[in-house]
N, C-alpha and C positions, 0 to 999 in steps of 0.2 A: 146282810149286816155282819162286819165283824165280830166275833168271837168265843168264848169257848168255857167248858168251864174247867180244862186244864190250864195251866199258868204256862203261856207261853215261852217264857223266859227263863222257864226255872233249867237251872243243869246247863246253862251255855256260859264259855268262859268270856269273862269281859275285857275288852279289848280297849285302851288307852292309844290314843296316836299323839307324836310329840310332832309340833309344828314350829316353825319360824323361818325367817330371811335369814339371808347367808351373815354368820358373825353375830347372831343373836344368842349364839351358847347352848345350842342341842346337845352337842357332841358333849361339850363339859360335865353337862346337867347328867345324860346318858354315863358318860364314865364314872361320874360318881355314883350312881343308882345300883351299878351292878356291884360297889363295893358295901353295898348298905345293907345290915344283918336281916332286915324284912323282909328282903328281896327272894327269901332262900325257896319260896316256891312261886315267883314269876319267871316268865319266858319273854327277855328282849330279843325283838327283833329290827336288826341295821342292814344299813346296807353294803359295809366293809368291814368284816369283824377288826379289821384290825385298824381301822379309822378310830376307835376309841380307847385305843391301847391299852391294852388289859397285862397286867403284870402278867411275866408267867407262874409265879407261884401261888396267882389266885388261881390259877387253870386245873381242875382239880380232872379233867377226863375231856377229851377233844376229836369228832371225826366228823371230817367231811367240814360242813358247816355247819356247825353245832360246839359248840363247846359249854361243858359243867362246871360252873367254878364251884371253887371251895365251899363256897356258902349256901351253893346247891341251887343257886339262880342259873337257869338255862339263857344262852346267850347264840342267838342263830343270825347268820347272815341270809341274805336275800341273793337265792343264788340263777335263780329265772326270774319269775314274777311272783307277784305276793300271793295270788291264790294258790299257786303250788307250795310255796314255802309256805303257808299256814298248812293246807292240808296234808303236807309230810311231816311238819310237827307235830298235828292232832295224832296223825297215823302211830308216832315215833312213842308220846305220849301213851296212847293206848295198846301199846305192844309191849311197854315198859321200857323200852330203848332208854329214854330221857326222863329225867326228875317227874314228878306227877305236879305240873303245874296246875297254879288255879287261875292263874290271867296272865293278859299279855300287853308290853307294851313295846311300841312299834313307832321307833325312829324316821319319821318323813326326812331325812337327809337327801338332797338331791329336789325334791319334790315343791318345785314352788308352791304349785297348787295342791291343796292337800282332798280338793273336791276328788278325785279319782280313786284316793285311797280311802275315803269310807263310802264310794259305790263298790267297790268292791266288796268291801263285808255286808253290801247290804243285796248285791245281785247276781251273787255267786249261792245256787244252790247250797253246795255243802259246806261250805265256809261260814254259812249266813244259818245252816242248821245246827254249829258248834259253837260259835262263835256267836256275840254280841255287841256292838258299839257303846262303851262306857261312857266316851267322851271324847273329847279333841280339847290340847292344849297347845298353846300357843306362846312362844317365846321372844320379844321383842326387844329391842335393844336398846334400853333407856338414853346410849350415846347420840348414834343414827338414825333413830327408828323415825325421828319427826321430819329427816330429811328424805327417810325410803319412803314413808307417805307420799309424801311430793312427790317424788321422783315418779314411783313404780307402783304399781295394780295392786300387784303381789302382797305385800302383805296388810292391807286395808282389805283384803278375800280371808286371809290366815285368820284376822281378829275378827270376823266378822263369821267366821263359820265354829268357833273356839267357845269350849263350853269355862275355859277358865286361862286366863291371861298372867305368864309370870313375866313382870319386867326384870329385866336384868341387868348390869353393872350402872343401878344406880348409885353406886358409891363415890364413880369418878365421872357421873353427871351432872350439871348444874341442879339445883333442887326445883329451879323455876322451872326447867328442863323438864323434870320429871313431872312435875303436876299438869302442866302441859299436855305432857303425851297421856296423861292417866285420862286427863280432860276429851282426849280425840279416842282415847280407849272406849270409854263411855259411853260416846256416842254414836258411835258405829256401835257397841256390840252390846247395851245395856246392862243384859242378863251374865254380861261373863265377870268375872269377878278378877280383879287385878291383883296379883300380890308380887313385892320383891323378893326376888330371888338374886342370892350375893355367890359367886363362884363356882353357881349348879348345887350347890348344900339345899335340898329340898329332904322333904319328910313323902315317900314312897305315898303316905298315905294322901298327900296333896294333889294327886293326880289319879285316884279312886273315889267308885260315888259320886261321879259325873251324871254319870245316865239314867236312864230309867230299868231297875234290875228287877221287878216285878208286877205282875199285875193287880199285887192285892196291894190297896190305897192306904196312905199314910201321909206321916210328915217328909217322907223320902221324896215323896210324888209331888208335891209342893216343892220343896227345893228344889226336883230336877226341873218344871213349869218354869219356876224364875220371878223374881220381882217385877222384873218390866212388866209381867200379865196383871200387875193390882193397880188397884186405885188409876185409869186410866178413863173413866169414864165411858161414852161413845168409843171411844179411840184415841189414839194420840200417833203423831209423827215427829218422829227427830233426825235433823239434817246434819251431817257433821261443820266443822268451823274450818278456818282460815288450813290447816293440817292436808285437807283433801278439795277434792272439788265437788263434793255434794251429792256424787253419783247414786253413793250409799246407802242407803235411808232402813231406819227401822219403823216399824208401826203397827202398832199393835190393837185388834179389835174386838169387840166383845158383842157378841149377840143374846138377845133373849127369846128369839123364837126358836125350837130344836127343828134341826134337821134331818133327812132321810138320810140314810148312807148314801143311798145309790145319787141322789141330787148333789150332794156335799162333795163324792167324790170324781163327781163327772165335773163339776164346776173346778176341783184342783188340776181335773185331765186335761183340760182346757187351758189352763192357765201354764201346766208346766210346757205342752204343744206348741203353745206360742211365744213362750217366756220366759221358757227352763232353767237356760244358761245365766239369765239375771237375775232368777229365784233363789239367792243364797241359800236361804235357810230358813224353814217352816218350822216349828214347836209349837205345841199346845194340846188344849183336853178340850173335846167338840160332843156336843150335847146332842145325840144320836136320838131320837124319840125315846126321849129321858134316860140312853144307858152313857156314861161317857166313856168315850174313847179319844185315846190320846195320838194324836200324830205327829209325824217329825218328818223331815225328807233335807235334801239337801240337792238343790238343784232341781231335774227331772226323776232325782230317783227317789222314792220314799220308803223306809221302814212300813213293814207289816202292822195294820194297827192295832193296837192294843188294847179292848174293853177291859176295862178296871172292874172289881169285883165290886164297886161301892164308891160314892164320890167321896174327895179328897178333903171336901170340907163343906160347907151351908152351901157357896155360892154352884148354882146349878149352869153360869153362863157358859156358851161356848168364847174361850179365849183364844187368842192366836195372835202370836208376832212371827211378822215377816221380817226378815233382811233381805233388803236387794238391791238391786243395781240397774238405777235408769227406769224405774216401775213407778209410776207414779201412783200416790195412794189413792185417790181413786178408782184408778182400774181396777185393784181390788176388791176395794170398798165394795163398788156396785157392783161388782160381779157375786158377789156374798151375800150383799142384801140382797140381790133379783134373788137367788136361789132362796134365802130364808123367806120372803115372801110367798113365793109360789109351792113351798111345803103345804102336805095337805092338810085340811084342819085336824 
């Protein structure tokens, strides 16, 4: 059974990834972040330093691919792959080379799919021992977005794997427009929370306190869970509408008999084996012979679980919403009830 009575989490820096379709306004959103006075001990990382055009008189010290601006925000390009560039930053970091940052956020520019960049922080040894996943944000385009639905895979996977949804330039979109897409946001991705964003002007802090940053149980831990896990009954499933073609699906389940770890987690081995690549996205708190532990995964890869020091609140159920793709909610269903049945007494 997982866990420990160190806090696994404690001392790792948390890691932000900014997502969207092409013309959804990362870049924008990114060049203003680095000019924002909070920023002065984050570390962005892109994938063109010079894709976000940084004045030069913010550039307060520059080598290689790195650059310190003024405000003292570390600003790194991706100059192989991202587990080298994180791990020459932490290095850089811890040699005093670069500002003493306390988190990091990380421009999916290029990156339709943003599933590969948080397997990365999650199955890379020493990346995954620095580092933490805070969240994933996701940038949509209140103009197009209802027609890149239609169109393309791509970013119906973004929202759906997205722990917080900024729409953007809904000022010069229909308003029906926007309730619309808020409407198809919804229902692909329940738990993420939608907000307008007008020309990238965000507050640094609107894209922290995503994730889950400790093991000891609060109202933190409850917010990272999500609303979709309440008042759901048995379960529930929701299809999206006329925006997509339904492949999507969220659903969410609750059980009251506790499971073994070893059964619970051979039952998810199972499922990611056969079904990985359409397992968008696992969250929830899973009621281990009464200790709960929380899991998360994304696709076939899952985070480390995490035993909480204490539950989160009265309800002792094991909760779980999936997102996925083409999985019909039965197959899970039953595969979770067999397993909670055949727990021992």
């Amino acid at each position: 059974m997982p866990g420990s009575s160190r806090d696994p989490l404690a001392g790792k820096l948390p890691v932000t990834l900014v997502t969207g379709f092409l013309g959804s306004g990362k870049t924008t959103l990114v060049s203003k972040l680095v000019r924002h006075p909070a920023m002065n001990r984050v570390a962005v990382v892109i994938n063109e330093l010079g894709e976000i055009g940084i004045d030069h008189d913010l550039v307060a010290m520059s080598t290689e691919n790195i650059a310190l601006l003024a405000n003292g925000c570390v600003c790194c390009s991706v100059r192989t792959d991202l587990q080298e560039t994180l791990r020459d930053l932490f290095a850089r970091r811890r040699a005093g080379e670069v500002a003493d940052f306390d988190r990091v956020i990380i421009e999916t520019t290029g990156l339709a799919d943003p599933a590969p960049v948080v397997q990365t922080l999650l199955a890379d040894a020493l990346v995954c021992a620095h580092f933490r996943l805070d969240g994933l944000v996701t940038l949509v385009d209140a103009v197009n977005g209802a027609q890149q639905l239609l169109e393309h895979a791509e970013p119906a996977k973004q929202i759906a794997l997205a722990d917080r949804v900024f729409l953007t330039k809904s000022d010069i979109a229909p308003p029906e427009a926007v309730e619309e897409l808020r409407a198809a946001i919804a229902q692909i991705n329940p738990g993420a929370e939608a907000r307008l964003v007008l020309h990238g002007e965000v507050d640094p802090q609107a894209l922290t306190g995503l994730g889950l940053a400790s093991a000891r149980a609060g109202e933190a831990t409850l917010r990272f869970l999500g609303a979709p896990l309440q008042g759901e009954g048995t379960g529930g499933e929701k299809r999206l509408g006329r925006l997509h073609d339904g492949s999507i699906r969220t659903l969410a389940l609750h059980f009251d008999t506790p499971f073994t770890w070893d059964s619970f987690s051979a039952a998810l081995e199972l499922l990611t084996t056969l079904r990985g690549p359409d397992l968008l996205r696992v969250k929830g708190i899973v009621n281990v012979e009464g200790q709960p532990v929380v899991v998360q995964g994304v696709q076939h890869i899952f985070h480390p679980p995490v035993t909480l020091d204490r539950w989160p609140g009265a309800d002792r159920r094991t909760r779980l919403v999936f997102i996925t793709r083409r999985i019909e909610a039965a197959t899970i269903r039953d595969l979770l009830e067999a397993v909670a049945r055949a727990a021992p007494p």
